[in-house]
DRENPA-3360 file (N, C-alpha, C; in nm, 2 decimals, always signed):
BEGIN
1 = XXXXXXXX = +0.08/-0.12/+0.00/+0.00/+0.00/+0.00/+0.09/+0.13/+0.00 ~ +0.22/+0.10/+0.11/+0.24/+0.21/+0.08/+0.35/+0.25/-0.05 ~ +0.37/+0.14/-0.11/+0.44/+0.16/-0.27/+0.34/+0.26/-0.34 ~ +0.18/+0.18/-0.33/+0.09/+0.26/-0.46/+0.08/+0.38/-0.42 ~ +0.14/+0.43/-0.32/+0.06/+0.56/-0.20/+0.21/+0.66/-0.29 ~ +0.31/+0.58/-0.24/+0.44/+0.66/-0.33/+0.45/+0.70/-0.48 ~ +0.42/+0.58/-0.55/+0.41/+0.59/-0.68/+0.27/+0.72/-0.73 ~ +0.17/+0.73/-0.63/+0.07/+0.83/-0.70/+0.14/+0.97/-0.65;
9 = XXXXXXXX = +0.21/+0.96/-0.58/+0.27/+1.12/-0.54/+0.39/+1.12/-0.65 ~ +0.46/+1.02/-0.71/+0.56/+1.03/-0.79/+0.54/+1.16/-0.90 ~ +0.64/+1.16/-0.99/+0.62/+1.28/-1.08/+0.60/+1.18/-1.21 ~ +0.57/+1.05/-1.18/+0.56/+1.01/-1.35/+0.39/+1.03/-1.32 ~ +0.34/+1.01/-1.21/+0.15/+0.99/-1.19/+0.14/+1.14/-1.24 ~ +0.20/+1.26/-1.16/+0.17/+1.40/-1.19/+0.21/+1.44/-1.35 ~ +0.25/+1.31/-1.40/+0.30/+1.33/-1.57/+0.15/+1.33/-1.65 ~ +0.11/+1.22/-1.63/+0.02/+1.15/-1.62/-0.11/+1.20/-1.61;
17 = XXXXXXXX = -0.11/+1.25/-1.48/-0.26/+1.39/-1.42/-0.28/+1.46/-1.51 ~ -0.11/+1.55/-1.52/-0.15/+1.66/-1.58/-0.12/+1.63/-1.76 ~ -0.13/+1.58/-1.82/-0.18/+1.57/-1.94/+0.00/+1.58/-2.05 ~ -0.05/+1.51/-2.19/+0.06/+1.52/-2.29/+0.13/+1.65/-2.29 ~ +0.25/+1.67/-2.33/+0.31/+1.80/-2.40/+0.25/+1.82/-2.50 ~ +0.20/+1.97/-2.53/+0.16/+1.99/-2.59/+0.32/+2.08/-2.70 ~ +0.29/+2.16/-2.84/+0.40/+2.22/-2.88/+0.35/+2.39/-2.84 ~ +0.24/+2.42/-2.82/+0.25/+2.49/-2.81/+0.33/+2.53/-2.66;
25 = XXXXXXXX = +0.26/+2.43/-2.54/+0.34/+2.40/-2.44/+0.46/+2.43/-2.38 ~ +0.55/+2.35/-2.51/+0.68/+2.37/-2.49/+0.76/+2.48/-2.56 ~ +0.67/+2.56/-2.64/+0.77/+2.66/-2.68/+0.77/+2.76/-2.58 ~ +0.62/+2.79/-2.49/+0.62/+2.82/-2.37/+0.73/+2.79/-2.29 ~ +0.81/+2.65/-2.27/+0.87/+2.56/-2.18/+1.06/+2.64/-2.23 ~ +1.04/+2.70/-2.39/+1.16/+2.71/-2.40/+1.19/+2.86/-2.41 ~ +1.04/+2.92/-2.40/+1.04/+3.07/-2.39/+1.09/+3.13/-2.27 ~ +1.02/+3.01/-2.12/+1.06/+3.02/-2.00/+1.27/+2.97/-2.00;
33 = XXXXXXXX = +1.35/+2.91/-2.06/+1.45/+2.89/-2.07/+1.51/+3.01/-2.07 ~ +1.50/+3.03/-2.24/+1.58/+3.14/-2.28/+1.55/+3.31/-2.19 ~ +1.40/+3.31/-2.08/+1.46/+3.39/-1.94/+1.53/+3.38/-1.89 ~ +1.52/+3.26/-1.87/+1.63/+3.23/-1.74/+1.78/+3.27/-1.75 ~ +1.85/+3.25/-1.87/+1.93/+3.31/-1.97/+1.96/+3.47/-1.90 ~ +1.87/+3.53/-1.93/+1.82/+3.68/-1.93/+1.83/+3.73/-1.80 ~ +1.75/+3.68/-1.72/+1.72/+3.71/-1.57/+1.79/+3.58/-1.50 ~ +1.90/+3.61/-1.46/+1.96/+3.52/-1.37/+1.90/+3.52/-1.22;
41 = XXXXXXXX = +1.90/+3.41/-1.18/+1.84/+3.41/-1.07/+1.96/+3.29/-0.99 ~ +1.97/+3.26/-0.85/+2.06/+3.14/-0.74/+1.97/+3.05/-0.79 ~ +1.85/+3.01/-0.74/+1.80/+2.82/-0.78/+1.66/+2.88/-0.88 ~ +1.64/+2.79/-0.91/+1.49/+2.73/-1.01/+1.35/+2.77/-0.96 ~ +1.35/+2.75/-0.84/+1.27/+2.83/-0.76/+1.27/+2.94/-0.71 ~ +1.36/+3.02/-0.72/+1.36/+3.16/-0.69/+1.28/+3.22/-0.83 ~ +1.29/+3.18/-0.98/+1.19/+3.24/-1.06/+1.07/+3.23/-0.98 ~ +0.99/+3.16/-0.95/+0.83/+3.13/-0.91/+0.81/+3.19/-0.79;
49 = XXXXXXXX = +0.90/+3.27/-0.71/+0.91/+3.28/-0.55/+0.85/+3.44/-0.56 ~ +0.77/+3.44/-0.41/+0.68/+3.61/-0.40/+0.74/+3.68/-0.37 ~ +0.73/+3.76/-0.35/+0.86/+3.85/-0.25/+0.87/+4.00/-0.35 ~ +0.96/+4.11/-0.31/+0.97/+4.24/-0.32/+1.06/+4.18/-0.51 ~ +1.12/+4.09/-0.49/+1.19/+4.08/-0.64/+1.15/+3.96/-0.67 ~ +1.02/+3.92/-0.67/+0.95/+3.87/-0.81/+0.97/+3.89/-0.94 ~ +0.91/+3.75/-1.01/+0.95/+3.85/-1.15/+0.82/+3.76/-1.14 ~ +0.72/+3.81/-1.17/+0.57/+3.77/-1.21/+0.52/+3.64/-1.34;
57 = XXXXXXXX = +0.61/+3.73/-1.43/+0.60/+3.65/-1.59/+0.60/+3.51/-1.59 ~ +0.69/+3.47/-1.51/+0.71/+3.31/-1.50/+0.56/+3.26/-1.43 ~ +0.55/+3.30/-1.32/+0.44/+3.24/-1.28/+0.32/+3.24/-1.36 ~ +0.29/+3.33/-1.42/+0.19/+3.35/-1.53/+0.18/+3.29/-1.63 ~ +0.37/+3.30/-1.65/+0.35/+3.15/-1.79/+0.34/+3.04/-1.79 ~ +0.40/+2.97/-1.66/+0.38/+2.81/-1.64/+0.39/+2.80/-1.49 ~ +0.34/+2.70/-1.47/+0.35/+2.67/-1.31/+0.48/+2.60/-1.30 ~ +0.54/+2.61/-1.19/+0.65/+2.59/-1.20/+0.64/+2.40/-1.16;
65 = XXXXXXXX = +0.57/+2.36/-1.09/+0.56/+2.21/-1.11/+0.55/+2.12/-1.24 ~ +0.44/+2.21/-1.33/+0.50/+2.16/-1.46/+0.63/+2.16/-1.53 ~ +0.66/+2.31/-1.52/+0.80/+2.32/-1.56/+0.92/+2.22/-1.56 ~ +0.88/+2.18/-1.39/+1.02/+2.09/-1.35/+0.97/+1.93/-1.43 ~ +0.82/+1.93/-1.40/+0.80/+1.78/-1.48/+0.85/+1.77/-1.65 ~ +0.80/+1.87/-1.77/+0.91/+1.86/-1.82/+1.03/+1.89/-1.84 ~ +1.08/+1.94/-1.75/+1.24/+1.93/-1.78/+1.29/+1.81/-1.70 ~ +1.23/+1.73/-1.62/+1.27/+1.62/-1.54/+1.29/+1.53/-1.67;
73 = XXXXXXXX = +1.16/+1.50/-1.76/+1.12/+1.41/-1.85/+1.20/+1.46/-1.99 ~ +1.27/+1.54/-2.01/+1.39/+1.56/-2.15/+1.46/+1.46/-2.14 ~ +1.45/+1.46/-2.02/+1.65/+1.34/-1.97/+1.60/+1.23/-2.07 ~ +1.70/+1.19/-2.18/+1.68/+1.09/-2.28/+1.78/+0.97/-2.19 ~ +1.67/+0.86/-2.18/+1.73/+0.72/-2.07/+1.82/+0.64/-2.14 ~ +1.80/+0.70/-2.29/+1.86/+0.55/-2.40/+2.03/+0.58/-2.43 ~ +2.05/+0.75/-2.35/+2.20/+0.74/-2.35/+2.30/+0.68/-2.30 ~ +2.41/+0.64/-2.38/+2.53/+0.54/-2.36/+2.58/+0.60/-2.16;
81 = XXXXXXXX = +2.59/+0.44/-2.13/+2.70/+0.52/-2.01/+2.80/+0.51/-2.02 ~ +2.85/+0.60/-1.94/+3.00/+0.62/-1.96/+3.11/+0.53/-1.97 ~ +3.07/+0.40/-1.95/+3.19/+0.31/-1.93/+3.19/+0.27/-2.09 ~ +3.03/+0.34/-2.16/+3.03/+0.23/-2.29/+3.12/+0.28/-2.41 ~ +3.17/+0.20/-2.48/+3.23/+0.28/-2.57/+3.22/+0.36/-2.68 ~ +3.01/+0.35/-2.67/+2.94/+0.46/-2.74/+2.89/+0.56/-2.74 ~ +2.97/+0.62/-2.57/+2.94/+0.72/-2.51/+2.96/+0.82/-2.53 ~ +2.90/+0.94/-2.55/+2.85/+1.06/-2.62/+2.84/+1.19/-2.49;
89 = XXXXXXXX = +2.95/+1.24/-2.42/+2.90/+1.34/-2.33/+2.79/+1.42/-2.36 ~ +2.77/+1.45/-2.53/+2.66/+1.62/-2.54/+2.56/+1.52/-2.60 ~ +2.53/+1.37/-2.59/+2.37/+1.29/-2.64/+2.26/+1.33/-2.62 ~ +2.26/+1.42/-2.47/+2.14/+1.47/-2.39/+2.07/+1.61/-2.51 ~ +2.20/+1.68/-2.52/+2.16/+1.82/-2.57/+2.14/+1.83/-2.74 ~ +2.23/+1.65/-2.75/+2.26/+1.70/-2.95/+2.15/+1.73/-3.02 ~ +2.04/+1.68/-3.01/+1.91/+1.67/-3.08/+1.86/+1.80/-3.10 ~ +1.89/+1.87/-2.99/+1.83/+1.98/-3.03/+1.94/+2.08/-3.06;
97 = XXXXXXXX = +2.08/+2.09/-3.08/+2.14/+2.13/-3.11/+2.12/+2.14/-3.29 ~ +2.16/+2.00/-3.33/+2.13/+1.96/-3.44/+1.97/+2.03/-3.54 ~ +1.86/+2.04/-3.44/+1.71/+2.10/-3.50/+1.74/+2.23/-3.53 ~ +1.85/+2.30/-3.43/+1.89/+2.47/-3.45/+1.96/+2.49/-3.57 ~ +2.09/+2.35/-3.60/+2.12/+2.40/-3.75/+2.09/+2.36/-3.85 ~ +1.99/+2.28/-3.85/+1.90/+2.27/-3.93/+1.85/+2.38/-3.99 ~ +1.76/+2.40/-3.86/+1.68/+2.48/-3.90/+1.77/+2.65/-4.02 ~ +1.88/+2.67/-3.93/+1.96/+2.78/-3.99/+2.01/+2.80/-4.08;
105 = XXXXXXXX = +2.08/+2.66/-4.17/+2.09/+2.58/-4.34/+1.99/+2.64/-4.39 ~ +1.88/+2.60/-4.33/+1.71/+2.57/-4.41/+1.69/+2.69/-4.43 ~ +1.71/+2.78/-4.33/+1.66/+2.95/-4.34/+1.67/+3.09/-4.45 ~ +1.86/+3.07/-4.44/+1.91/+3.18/-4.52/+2.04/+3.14/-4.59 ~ +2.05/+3.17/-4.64/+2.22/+3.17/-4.73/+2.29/+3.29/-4.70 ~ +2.41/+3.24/-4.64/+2.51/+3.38/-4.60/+2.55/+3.45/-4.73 ~ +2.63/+3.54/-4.64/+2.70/+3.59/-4.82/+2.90/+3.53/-4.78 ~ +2.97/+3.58/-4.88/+3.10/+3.55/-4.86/+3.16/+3.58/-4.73;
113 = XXXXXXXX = +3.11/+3.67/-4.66/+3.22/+3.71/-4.56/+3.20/+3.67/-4.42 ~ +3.24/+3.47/-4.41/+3.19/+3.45/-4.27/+3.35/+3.46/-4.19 ~ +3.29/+3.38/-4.04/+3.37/+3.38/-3.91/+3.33/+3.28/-3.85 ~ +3.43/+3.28/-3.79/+3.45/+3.17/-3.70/+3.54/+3.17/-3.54 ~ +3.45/+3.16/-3.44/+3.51/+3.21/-3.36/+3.43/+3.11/-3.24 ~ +3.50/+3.07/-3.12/+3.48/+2.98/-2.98/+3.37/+3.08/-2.87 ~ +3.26/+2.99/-2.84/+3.19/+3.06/-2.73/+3.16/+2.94/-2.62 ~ +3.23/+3.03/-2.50/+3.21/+2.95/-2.38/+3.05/+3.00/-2.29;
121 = XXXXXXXX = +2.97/+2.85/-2.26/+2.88/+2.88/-2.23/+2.88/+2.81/-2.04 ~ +2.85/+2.92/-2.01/+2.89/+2.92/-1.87/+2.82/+2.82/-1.80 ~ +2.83/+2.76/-1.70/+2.81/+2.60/-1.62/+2.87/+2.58/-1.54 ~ +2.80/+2.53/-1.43/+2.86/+2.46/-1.30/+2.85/+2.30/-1.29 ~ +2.82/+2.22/-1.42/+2.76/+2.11/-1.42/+2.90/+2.03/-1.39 ~ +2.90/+1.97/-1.34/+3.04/+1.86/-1.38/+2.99/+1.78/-1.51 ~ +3.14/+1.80/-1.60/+3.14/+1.77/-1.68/+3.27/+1.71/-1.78 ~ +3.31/+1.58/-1.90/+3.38/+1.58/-1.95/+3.48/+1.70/-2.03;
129 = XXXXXXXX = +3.32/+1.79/-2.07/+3.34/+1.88/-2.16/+3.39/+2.01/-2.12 ~ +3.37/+2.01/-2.00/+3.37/+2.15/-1.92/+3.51/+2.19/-1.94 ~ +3.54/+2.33/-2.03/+3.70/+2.41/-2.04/+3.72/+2.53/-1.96 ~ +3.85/+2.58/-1.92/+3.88/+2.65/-1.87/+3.90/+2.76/-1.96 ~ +3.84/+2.91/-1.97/+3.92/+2.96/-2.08/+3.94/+3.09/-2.00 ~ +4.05/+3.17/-1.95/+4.04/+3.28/-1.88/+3.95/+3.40/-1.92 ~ +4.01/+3.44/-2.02/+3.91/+3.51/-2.11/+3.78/+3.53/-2.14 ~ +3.73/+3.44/-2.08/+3.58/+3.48/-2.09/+3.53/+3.50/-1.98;
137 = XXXXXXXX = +3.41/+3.57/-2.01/+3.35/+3.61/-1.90/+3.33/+3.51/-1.78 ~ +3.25/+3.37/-1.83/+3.24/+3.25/-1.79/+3.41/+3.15/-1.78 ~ +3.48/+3.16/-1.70/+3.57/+3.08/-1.68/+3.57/+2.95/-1.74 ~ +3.41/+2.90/-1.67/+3.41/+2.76/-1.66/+3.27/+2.72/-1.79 ~ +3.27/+2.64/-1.84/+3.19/+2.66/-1.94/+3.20/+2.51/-2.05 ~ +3.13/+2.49/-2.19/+3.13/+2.40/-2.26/+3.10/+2.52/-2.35 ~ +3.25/+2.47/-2.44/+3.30/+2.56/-2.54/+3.22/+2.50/-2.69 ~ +3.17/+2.62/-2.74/+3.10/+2.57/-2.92/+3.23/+2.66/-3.05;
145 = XXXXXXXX = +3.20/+2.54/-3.08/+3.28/+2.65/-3.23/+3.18/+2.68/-3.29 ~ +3.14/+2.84/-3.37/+3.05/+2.87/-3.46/+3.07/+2.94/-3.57 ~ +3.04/+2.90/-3.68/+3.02/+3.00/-3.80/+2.92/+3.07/-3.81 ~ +2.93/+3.18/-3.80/+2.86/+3.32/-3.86/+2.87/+3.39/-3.97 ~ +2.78/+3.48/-4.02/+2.83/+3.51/-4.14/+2.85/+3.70/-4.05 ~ +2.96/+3.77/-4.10/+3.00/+3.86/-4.03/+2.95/+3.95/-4.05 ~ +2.87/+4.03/-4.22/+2.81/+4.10/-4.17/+2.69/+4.12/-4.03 ~ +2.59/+4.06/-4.04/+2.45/+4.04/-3.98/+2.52/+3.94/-3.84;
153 = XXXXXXXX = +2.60/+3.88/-3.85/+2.58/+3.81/-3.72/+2.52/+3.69/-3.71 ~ +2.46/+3.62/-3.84/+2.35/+3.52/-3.81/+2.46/+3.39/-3.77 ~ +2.40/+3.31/-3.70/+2.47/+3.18/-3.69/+2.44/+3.09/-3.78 ~ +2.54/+3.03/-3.86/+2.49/+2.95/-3.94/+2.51/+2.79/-3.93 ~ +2.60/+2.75/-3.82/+2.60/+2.60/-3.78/+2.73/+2.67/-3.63 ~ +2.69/+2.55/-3.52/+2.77/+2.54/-3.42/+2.80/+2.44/-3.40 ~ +2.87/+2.40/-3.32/+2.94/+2.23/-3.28/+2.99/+2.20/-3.19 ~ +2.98/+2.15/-3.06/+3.03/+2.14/-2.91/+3.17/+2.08/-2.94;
161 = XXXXXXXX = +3.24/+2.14/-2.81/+3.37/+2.07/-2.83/+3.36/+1.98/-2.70 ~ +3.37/+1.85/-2.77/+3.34/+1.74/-2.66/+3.48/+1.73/-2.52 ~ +3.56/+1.77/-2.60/+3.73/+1.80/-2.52/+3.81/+1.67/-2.61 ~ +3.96/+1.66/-2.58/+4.02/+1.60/-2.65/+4.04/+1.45/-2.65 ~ +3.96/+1.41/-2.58/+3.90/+1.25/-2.57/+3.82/+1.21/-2.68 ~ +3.71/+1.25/-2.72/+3.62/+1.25/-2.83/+3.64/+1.32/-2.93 ~ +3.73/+1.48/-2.90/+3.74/+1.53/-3.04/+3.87/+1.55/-3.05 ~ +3.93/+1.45/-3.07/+4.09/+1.47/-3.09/+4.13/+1.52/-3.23;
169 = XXXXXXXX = +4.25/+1.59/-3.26/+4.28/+1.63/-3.36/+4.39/+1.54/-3.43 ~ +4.35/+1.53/-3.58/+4.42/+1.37/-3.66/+4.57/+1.41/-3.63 ~ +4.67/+1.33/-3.66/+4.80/+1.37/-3.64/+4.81/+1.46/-3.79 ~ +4.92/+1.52/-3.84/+4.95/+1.60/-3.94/+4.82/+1.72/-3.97 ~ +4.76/+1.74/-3.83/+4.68/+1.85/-3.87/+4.64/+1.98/-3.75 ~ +4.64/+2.06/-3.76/+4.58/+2.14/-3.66/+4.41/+2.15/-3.64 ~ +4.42/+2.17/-3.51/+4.26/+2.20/-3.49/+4.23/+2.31/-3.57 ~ +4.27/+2.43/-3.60/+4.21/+2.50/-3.64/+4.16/+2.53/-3.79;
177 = XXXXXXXX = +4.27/+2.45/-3.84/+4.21/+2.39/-4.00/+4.09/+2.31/-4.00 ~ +4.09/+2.20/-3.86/+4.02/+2.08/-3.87/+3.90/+2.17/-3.86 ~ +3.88/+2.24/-3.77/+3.74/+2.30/-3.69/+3.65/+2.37/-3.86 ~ +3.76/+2.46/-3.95/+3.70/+2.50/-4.02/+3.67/+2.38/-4.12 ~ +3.70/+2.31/-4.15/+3.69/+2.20/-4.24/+3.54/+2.11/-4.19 ~ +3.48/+2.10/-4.07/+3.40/+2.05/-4.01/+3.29/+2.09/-4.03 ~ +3.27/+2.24/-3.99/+3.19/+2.38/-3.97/+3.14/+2.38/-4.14 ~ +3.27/+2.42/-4.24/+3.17/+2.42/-4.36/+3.14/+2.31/-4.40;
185 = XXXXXXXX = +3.20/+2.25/-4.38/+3.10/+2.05/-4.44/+2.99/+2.02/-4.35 ~ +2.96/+2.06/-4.24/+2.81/+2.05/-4.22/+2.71/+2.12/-4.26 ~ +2.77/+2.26/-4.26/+2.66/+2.32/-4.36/+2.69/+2.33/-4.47 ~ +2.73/+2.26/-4.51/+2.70/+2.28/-4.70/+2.80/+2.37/-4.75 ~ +2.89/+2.44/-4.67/+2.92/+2.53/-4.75/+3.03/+2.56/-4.82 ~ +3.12/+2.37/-4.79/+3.29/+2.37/-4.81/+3.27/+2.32/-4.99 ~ +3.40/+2.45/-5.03/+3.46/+2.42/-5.18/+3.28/+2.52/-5.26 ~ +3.28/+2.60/-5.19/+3.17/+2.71/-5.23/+3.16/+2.85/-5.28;
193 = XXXXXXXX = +3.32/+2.88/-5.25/+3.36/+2.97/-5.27/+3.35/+3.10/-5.15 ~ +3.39/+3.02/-5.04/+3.40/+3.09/-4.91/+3.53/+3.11/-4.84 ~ +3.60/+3.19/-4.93/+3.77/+3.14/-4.89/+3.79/+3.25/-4.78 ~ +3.74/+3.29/-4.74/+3.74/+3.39/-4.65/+3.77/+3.36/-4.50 ~ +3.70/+3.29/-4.48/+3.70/+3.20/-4.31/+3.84/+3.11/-4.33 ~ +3.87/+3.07/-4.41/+4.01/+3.02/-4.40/+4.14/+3.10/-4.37 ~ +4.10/+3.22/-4.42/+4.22/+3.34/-4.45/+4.19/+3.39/-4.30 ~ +4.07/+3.39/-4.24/+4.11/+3.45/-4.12/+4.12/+3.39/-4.00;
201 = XXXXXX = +4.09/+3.22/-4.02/+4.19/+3.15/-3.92/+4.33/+3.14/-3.92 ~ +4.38/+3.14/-4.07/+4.52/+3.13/-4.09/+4.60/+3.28/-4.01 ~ +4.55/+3.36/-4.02/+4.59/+3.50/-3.96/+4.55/+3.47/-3.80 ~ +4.48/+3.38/-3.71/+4.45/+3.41/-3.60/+4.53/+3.31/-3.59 ~ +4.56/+3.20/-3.60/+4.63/+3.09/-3.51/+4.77/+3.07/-3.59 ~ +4.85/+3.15/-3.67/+4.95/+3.11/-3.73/+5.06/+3.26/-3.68;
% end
């Protein structure tokens, strides 16, 4: 009895109660993210909390028990563990990394004059991936390589750097050739006549 008593307070029953994800739901779910982003806050519950520095918006957009139920239920169970040797530190995040450059290919066509340049995204997670870089704002972080195109700024593909376990660099080559070699072959854009991102790695790392 008292299993079934546990199991109905569980968060899979409250999955359950409260009903499928909806899409509109979750763009809600990712609108609420990219605040969080914005308005930093100490814990998860300080957004939903009353007080003289509220921030109202959240509570208005989602209750915060939903919230945590999907973000509890993202965790994808089918990823490798660590001991396996098809283990994938960024498995949890790729998918939707991958939907962003998608989507970005799918969107617009740059013009000639891109870039390429390292962004550390700040974290306290323990992690394989986690780099040190002084320089940034964020010390501690999980570093992306990105191409942009320089006028406008748009991003046109990014790529986690797993660290040098997973993304080792071939012998007879530098990373920074490799990285650009990567970047335009996923989006479409290597032997296109974009000699420009080349010329300005060769000037930053040589």
């Amino acid at each position: 009895m008292q299993r079934i008593n546990r199991c109905r307070h569980s968060r899979v029953h409250q999955w359950i109660k409260t009903g499928p994800l909806t899409i509109n739901e979750f763009k809600g779910f990712l609108a609420a993210i990219y605040n969080m982003g914005l308005n930093k806050r100490p814990t998860l519950q300080c957004y939903w909390k009353k007080g003289k520095q509220e921030y109202k918006w959240f509570r208005k957009m989602f209750p915060r028990n939903r919230f945590q139920l999907i973000l509890k239920n993202l965790d994808n169970r089918k990823v490798s563990g660590r001991n396996d040797p098809t283990y994938d530190p960024s498995a949890k995040f790729k998918p939707i990394l991958d939907s962003l450059n998608m989507r970005s290919k799918y969107l617009y066509t740059p013009e000639r004059n891109l870039s390429i340049d390292e962004s550390l995204v700040g974290t306290r997670a323990r992690s394989v991936m986690t780099q040190y870089i002084p320089s940034k704002s964020h010390k501690f972080g999980i570093k992306l390589w990105m191409l942009v195109e320089s006028i406008s700024g748009y991003l046109i593909h990014s790529t986690v750097y797993r660290g040098r376990r997973f993304d080792p660099v071939p012998d007879g080559e530098l990373q920074s050739s490799m990285v650009v070699k990567s970047l335009l072959t996923a989006s479409s854009l290597l032997n296109k006549g974009y000699p420009r991102v080349l010329r300005f790695l060769f000037l930053v790392y040589h």
